[in-house]
BAPA-345192 format. One record per residue (C-alpha): x, y, z. Coordinates in Angstrom, 1 decimal, always signed. Layout:
<pts>
PT        x        y        z
PT        X        Y        Z
...
</pts>
This chain:
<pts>
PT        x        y        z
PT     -8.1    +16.2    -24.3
PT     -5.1    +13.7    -22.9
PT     -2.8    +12.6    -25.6
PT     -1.3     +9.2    -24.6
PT     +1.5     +7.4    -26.0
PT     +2.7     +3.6    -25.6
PT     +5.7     +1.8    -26.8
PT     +4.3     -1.1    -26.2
PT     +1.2     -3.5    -26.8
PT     -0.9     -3.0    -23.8
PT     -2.8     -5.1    -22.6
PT     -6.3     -3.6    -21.7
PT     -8.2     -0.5    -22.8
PT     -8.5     +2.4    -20.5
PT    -11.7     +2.8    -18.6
PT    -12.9     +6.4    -19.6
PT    -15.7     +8.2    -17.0
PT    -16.9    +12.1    -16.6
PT    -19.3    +11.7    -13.2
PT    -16.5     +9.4    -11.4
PT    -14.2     +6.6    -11.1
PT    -13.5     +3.6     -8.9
PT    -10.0     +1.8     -9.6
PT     -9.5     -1.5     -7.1
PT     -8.2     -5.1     -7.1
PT    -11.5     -6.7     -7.0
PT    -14.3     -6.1     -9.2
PT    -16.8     -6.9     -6.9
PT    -15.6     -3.7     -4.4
PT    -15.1     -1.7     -7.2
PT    -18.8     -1.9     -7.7
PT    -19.5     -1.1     -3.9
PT    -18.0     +2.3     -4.7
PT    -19.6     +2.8     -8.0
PT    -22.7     +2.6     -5.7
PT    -22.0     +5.0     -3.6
PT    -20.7     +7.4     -6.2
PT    -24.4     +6.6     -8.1
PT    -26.0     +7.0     -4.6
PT    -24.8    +10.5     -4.4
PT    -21.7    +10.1     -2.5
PT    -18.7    +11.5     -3.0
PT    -15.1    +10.2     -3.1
PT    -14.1    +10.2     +0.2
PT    -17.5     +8.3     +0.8
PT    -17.2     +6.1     -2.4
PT    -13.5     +4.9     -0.9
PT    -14.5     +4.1     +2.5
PT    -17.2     +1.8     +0.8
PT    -14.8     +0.4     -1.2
PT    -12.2     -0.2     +1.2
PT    -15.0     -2.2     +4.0
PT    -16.2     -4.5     +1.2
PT    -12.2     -4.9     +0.2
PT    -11.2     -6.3     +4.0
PT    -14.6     -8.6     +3.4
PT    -13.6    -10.1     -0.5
PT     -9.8     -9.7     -0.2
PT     -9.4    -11.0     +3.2
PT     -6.0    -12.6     +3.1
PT     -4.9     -8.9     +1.7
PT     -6.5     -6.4     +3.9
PT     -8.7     -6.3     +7.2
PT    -10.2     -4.2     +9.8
PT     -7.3     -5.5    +12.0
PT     -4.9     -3.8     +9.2
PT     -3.5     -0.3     +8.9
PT     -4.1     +2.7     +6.8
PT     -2.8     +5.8     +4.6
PT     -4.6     +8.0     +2.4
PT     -4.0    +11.1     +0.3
PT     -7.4    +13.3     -0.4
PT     -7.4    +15.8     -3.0
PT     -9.8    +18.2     -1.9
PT    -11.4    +20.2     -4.8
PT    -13.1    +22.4     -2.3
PT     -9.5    +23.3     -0.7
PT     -7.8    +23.2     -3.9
PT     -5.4    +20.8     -1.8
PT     -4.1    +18.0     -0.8
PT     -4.7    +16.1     +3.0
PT     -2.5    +13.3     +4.0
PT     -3.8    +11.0     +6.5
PT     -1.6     +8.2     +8.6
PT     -3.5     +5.5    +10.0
PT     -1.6     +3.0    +11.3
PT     -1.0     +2.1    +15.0
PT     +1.9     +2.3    +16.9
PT     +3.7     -1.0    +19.0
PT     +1.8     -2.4    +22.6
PT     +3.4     +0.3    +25.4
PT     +5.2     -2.9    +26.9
PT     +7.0     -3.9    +24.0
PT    +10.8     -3.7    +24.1
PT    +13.3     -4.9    +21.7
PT    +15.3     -6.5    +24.3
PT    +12.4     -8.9    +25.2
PT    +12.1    -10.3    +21.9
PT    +16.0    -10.7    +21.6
PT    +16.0    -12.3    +24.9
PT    +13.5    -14.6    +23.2
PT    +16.2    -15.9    +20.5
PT    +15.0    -13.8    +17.7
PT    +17.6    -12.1    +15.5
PT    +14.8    -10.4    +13.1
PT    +11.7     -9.4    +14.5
PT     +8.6    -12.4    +14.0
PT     +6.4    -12.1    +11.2
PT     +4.0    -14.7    +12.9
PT     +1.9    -14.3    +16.0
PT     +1.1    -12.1    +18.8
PT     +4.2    -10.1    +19.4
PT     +3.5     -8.9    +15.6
PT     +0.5     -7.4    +16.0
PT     +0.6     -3.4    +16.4
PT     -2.4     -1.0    +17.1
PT     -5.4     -1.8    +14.4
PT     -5.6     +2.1    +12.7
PT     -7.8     +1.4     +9.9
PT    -11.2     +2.1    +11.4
PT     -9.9     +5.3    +13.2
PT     -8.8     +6.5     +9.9
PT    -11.6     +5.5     +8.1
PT    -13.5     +7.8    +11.3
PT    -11.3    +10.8    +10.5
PT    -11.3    +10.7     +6.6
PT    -15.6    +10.6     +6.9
PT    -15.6    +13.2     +9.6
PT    -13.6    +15.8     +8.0
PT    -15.1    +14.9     +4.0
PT    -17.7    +12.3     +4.2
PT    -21.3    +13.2     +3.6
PT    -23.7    +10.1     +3.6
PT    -24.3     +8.1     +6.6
PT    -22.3     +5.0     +7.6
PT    -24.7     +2.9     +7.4
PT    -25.1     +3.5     +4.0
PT    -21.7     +3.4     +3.4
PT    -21.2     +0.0     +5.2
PT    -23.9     -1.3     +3.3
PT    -21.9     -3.5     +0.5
PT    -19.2     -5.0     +2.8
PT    -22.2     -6.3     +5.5
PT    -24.3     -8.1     +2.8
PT    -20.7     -9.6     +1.0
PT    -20.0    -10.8     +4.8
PT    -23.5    -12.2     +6.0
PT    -24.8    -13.2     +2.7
PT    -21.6    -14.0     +1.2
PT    -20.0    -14.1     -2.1
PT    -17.9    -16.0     -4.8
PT    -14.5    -15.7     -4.2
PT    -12.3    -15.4     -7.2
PT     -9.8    -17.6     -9.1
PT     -6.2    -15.2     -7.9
PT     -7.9    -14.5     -4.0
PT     -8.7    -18.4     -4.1
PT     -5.0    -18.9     -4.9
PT     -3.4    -16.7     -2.3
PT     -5.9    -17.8     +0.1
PT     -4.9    -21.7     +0.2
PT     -0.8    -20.4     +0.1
PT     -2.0    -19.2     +4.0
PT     -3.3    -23.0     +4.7
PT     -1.0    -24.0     +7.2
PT     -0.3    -19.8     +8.4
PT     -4.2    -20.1     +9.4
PT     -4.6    -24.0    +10.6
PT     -2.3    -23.1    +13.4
PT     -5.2    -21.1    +15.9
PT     -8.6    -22.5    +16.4
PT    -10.4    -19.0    +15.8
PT     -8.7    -18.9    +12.4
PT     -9.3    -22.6    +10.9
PT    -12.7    -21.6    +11.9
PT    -13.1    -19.1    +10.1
PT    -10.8    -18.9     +7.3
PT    -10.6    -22.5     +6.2
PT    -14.3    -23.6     +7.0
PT    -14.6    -26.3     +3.9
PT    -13.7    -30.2     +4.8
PT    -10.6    -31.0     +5.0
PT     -9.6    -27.2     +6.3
PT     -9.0    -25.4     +3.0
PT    -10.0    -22.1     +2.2
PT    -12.4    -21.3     -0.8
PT    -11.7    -22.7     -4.2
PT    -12.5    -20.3     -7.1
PT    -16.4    -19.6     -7.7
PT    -16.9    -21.2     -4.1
PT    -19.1    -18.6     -1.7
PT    -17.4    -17.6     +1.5
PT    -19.8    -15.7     +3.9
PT    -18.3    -14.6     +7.4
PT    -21.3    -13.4     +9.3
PT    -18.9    -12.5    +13.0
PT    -17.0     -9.7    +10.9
PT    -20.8     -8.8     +9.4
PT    -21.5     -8.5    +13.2
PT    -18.4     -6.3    +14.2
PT    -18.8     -3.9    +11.0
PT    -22.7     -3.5    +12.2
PT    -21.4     -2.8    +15.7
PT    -19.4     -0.3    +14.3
PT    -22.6     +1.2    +12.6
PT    -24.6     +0.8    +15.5
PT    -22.5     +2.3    +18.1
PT    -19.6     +4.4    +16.5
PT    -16.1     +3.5    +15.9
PT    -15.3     +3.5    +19.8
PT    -17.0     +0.1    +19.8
PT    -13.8     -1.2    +17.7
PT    -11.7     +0.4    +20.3
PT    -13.1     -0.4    +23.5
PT    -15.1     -2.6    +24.9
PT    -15.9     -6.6    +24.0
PT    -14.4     -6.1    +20.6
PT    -11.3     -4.7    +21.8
PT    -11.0     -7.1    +24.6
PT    -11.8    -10.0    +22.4
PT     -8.6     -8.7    +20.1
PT     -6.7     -7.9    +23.3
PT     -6.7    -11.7    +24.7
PT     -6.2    -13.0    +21.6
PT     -2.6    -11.3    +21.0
PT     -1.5    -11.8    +25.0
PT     -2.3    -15.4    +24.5
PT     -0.1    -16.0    +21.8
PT     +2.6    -14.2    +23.4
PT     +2.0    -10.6    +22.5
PT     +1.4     -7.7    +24.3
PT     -1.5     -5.4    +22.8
PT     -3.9     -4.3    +25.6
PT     -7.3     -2.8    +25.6
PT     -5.6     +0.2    +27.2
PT     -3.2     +0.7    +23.8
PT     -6.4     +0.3    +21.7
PT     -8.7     +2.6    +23.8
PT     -5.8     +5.5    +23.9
PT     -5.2     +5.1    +19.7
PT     -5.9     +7.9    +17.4
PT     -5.3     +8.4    +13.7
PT     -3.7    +11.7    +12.3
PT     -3.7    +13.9     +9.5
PT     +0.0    +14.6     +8.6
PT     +1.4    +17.0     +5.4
PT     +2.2    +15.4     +2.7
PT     +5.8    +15.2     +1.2
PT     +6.7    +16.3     -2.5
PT     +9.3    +17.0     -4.8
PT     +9.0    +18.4     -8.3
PT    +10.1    +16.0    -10.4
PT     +9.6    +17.4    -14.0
PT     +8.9    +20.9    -15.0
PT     +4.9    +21.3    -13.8
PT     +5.0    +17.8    -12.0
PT     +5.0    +17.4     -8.4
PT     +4.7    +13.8     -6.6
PT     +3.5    +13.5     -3.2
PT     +3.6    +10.8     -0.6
PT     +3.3    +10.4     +2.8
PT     +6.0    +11.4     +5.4
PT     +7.6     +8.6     +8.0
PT     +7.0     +6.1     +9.4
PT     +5.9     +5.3     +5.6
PT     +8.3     +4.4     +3.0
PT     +6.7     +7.1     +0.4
PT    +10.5     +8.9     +1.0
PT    +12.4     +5.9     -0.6
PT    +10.1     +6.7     -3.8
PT    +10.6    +10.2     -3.5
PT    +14.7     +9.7     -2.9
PT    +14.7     +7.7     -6.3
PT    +12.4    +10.3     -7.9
PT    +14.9    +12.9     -6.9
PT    +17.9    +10.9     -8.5
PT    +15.9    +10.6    -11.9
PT    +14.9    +14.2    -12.3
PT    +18.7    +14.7    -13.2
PT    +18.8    +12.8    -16.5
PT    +16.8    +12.6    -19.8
PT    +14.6     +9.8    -19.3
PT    +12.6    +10.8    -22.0
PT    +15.5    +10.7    -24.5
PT    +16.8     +7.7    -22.7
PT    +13.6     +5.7    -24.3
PT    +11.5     +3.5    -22.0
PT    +12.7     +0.1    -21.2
PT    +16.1     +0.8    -23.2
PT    +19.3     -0.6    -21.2
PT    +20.5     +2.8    -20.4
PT    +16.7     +3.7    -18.7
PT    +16.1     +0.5    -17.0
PT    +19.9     -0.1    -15.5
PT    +19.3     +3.5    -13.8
PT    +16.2     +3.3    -12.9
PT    +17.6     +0.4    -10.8
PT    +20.7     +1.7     -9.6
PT    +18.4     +4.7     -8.3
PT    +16.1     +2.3     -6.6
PT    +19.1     +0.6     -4.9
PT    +20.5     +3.8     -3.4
PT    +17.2     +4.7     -2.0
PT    +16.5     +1.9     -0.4
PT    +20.1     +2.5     +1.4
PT    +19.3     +5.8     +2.6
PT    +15.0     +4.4     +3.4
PT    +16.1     +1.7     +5.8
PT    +19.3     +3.6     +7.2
PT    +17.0     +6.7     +8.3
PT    +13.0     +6.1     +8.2
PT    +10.8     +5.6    +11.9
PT     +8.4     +6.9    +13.5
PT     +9.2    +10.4    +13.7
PT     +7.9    +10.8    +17.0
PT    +10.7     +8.7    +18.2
PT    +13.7     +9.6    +15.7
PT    +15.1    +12.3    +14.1
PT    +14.7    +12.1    +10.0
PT    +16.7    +14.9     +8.2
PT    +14.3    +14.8     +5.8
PT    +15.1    +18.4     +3.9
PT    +18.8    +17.3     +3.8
PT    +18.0    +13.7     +2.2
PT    +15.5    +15.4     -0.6
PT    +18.1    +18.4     -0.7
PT    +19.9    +19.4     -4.6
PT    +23.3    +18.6     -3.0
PT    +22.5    +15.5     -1.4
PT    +20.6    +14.2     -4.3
PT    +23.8    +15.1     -6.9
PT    +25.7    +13.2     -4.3
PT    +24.6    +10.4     -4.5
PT    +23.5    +10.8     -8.5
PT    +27.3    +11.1     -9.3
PT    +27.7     +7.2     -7.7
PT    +26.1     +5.7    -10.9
PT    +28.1     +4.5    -13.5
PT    +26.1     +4.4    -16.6
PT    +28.0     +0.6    -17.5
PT    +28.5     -0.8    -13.8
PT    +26.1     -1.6    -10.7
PT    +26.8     -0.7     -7.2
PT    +26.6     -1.9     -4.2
PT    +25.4     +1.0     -2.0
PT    +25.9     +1.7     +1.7
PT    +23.6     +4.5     +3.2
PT    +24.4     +7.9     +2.9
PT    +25.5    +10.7     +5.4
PT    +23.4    +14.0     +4.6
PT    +24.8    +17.0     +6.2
PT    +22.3    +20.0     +7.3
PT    +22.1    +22.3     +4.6
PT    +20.4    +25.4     +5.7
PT     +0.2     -8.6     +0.3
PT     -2.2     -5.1     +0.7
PT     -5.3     -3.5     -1.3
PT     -5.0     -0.2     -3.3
PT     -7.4     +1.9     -4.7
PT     -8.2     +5.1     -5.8
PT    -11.8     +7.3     -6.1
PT    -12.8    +10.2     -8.2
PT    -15.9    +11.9     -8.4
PT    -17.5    +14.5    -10.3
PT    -16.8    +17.2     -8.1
PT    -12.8    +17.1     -8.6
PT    -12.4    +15.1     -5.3
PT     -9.5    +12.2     -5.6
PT     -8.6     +9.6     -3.3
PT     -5.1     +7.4     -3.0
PT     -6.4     +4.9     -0.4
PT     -4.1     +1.8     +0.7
PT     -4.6     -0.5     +3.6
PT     -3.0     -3.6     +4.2
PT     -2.8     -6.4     +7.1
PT     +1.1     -6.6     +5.7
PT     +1.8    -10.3     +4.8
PT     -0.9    -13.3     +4.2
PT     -4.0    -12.9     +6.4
PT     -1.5    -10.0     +8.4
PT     -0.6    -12.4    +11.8
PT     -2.2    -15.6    +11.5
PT     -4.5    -14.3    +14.6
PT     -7.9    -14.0    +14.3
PT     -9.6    -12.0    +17.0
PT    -11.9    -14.6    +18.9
PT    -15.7    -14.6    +17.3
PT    -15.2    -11.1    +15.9
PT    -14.3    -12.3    +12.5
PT    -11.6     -9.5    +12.6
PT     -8.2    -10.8    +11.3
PT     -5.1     -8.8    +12.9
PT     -2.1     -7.5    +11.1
PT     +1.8     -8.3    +11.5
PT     +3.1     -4.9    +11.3
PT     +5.6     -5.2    +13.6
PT     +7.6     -7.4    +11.2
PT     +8.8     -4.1     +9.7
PT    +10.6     -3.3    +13.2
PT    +14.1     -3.8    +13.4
PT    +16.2     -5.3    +16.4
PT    +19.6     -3.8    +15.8
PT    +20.3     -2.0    +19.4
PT    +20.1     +2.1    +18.5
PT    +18.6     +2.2    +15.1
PT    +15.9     +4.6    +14.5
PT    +13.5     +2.0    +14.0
PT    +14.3     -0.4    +16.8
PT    +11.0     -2.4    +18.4
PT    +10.0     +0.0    +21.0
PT     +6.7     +0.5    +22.8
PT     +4.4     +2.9    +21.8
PT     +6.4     +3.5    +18.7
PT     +5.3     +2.9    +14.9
PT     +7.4     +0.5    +12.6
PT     +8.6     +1.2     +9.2
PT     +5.4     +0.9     +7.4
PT     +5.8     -0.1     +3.7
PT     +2.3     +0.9     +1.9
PT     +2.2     +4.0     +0.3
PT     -0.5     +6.5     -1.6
PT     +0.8     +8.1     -4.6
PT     -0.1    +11.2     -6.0
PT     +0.6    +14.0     -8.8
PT     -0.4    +17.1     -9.5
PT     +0.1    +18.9    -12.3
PT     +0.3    +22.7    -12.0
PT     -0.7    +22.8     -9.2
PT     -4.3    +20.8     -9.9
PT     -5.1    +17.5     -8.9
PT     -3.5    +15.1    -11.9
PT     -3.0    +11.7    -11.1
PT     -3.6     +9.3     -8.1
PT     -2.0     +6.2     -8.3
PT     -0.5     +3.5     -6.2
PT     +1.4     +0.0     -6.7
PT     +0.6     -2.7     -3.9
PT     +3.3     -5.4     -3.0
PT     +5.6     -4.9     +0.4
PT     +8.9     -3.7     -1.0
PT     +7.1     -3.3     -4.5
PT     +6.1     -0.3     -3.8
PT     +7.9     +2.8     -4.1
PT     +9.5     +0.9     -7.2
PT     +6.0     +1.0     -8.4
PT     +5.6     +4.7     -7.9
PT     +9.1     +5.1    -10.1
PT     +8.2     +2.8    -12.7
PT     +4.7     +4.1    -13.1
PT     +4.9     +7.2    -12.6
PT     +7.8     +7.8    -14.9
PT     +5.6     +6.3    -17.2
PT     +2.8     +8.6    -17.0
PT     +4.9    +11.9    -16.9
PT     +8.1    +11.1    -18.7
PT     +6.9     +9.1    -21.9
PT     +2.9    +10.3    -21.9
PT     +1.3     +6.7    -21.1
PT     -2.0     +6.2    -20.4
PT     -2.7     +4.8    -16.6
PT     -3.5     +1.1    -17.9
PT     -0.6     +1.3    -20.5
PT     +1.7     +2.5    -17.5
PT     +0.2     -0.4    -15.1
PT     +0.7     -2.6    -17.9
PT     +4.2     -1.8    -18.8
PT     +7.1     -4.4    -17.6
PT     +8.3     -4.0    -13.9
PT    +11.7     -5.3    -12.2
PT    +11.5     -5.6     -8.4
PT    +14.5     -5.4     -6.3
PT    +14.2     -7.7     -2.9
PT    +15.5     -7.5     +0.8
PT    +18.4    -10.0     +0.0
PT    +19.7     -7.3     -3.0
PT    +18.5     -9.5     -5.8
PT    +16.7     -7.8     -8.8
PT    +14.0    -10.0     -9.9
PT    +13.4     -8.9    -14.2
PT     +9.2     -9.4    -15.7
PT     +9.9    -11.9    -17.9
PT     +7.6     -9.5    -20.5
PT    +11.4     -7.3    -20.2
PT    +12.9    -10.6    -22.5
PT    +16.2    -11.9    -22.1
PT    +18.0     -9.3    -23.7
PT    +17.3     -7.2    -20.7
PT    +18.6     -9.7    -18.0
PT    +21.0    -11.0    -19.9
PT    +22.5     -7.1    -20.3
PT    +21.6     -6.3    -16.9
PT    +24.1     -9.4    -15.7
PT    +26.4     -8.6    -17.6
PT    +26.7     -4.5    -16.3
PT    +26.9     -6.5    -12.8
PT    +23.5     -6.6    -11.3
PT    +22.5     -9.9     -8.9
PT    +19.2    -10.9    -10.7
PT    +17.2    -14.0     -9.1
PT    +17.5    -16.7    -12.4
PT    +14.5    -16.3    -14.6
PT    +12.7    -19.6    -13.5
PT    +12.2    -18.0     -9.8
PT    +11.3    -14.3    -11.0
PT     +8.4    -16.1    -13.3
PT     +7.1    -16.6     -9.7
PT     +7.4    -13.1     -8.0
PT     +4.9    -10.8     -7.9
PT     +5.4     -7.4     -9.3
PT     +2.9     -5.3     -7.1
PT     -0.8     -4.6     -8.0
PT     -1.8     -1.0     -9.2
PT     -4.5     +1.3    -10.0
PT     -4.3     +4.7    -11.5
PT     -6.5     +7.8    -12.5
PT     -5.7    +10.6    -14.5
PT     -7.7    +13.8    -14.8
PT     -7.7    +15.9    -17.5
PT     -7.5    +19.5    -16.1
PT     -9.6    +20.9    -18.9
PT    -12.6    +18.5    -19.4
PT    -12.3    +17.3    -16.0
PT    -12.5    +13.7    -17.6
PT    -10.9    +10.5    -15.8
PT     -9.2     +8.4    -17.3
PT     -8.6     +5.0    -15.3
PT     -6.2     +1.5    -15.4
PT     -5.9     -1.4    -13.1
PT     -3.9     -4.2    -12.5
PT     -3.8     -6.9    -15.0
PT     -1.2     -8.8    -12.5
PT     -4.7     -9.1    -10.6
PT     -8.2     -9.4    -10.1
PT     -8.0     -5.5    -11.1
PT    -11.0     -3.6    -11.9
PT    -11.8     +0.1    -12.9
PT    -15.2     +1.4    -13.6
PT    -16.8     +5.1    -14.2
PT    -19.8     +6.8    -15.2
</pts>
């Protein structure tokens, strides 16, 4: 059996399961996919389930409107399937347009934000290829939460009422996102019920997932983005298909191998930093010593230079992917940390050399899931699709409007898309699938928790649980107060920008969920998020 160790006092137990295991942010959805699990269903089915009553109790997180990625260990394969879900730009989009408008950054707010809905078609492709009860069935949870209704909880009542005035500023969305008097959203223990997205996921059930891309649904999300000044047509949602893409890797300890998935994701900038990592002894560096938490940064900080220099939508760009993840490239840009001083770094040149839900499903049979969807920021857009209850995501954020960069706005193209699966196998056998919610967060999560789980031996919740730093957009490092002030005062001093401790008490470092297998017993072991409304169960 697993042998764990912590350095730390965690903070939860471990949730411990031979028949299968639902990790989530919300208890109530973890449930849905116990059911299914119970029911007879099997991961792939169990995560679907889970997801659907996730964009129904975690609205302000995730949606139908949102986007998708998932990796699926298949136990029948003996492999693992990546899947990329998320839609590309409206065909008419251009970058120039939207600098002509004024904008210098690409809006986060309104209907020139909104990409292609992909959730539902990947949700389509992941059940056709490895589901095995119907949808109906599968739907079930997510319908009754929406028609019936449930209690929202203290942390979604909280984000919720930070997306007041976000969600006052359409009629379609006051209506249904901030029904109480006074036009607030739930307050904790309060039941929200919203019976037009029961009606849409029931369409879906009644008349197949075309209904979400054609038709009055799709014209009812179509007018809603042209007339806030977008673009999105029902011809860009009708032509829309999700695709199953090969994950990519790199061996990171002797046995270890971490997959993510390939561009337009950002699951290279965790691989990048994984890469720079391999080359020391973390292990005999200690976790959350000076010496393993200043590199751990500096690594993060030169993949980030090399993930927004370089990732797009590969159907529009050329990534050198092999020379970025190559030995010489990697050793390259290793030799720029100084073990005493940060750096500031600028991309690199590789030569050719020869707010989101995560969660994650095992079941008896071996099968795993790394599921994350997202609607990007607060309630995705601010646009809510006329009376389908459907909220729309803001994906196009992520596009950039510098003239010639791989990921310039573009139509028909797919921004830089910042939520990532994680997973690891472990000689070759499904080990551990994990994921860390949170924008940016993200593949910083991976690093941090997945060095934990292979490099010092940490259970999944003492991993989760361990202290975080996050570095932002503006190149500030923002330091879990749980890291003391030691750490920041040592990390200020070897010359990294850290936000003051006051406004790093505010961020929030990511939500996870992990699951470990052990090869042998075929025992999970599970964690979730304390940082939320996490929630792992198994049987």
């Amino acid at each position: 059996m697993m042998n764990f160790h912590t350095q730390f006092s965690s903070r939860r137990s471990n949730i411990i399961g031979k028949n299968g295991m639902v990790a989530t942010s919300q208890p109530l959805a973890t449930q849905a996919g116990i059911d299914i699990l119970r029911a007879g269903g099997n991961a792939v089915d169990a995560a679907i389930a889970t997801v659907a009553a996730l964009c129904v109790t975690e609205p302000c997180s995730t949606g139908i409107g949102g986007d998708a990625f998932a990796l699926i260990w298949s136990a029948k394969d003996k492999r693992l399937f990546g899947l990329n879900a998320s839609g590309p730009s409206p065909k008419e989009l251009t970058a120039k347009y939207v600098r002509e408008q004024g904008h210098t950054e690409f809006p986060a707010l309104g209907g020139l934000a909104v990409t292609v809905p992909g959730a539902v078609r990947g949700w389509e492709m992941a059940l056709n290829k490895f589901g095995s009860l119907p949808l109906e069935r599968i739907l079930k949870s997510a319908i009754d939460y929406a028609k019936d209704g449930y209690p929202v909880s203290e942390r979604i009542a909280w984000q919720w009422n930070h997306s007041i005035e976000k969600m006052s500023r359409l009629p379609d969305s006051k209506r249904v996102w901030l029904p109480y008097e006074g036009g607030r959203g739930p307050r904790p223990g309060e039941i929200f019920s919203n019976p037009e997205v029961a009606a849409t996921l029931q369409t879906i059930v009644d008349k197949g997932y075309d209904s979400f891309y054609t038709g009055d649904i799709a014209q009812q999300i179509a007018d809603c983005v042209q007339a806030d000044g977008g673009f999105l047509t029902t011809e860009d949602l009708a032509k829309y298909k999700a695709e199953w893409v090969e994950p990519i890797s790199v061996e990171y300890r002797p046995g270890y191998r971490f997959f993510e998935i390939p561009p337009n994701g950002q699951g290279l900038t965790a691989l990048l930093a994984l890469n720079i990592m391999k080359g020391y002894d973390v292990k005999g560096m200690g976790h959350g010593t000076y010496e393993y938490t200043h590199t751990m940064m500096e690594a993060v900080k030169l993949a980030f230079a090399d993930a927004h220099a370089y990732i797009a939508d590969p159907k529009h760009a050329q990534i050198p992917m092999a020379e970025l993840l190559s030995d010489a490239y990697t050793q390259e840009r290793r030799s720029l940390i100084d073990s005493k001083s940060a750096l500031t770094p600028a991309a690199g040149n590789p030569q050719q050399r020869g707010d989101t839900v995560y969660l994650t499903v095992a079941d008896a049979e071996g099968n795993m899931v790394s599921w994350i969807q997202s609607l990007y920021m607060g309630f995705g857009s601010g646009l809510t699709a006329g009376t389908t209850g459907v909220q729309l995501q803001n994906r196009g954020a992520n596009f950039t409007l510098e003239e010639g960069h791989p990921n310039e706005a573009a139509g028909g193209k797919r921004p830089f898309h910042t939520i990532i699966p994680g997973f690891i196998t472990k000689n070759d056998q499904a080990w551990a699938s994990f994921g860390v919610m949170g924008g940016f967060m993200q593949p910083q999560g991976h690093l941090q928790v997945g060095s934990s789980l292979v490099d010092f031996d940490m259970s999944p919740q003492a991993a989760l649980d361990a202290p975080r730093f996050y570095w932002q957009k503006e190149k500030l490092f923002a330091l879990e107060t749980t890291f003391g002030q030691n750490m920041y005062e040592e990390m200020r001093l070897r010359g990294h920008q850290l936000l003051p401790v006051s406004q790093a008490e505010k961020i929030h470092y990511g939500g996870g969920q992990a699951i470990v297998r052990d090869p042998d017993s075929g025992v999970y072991v599970g964690g979730s998020e304390p940082r939320n409304d996490g929630a792992a169960a198994g049987f």
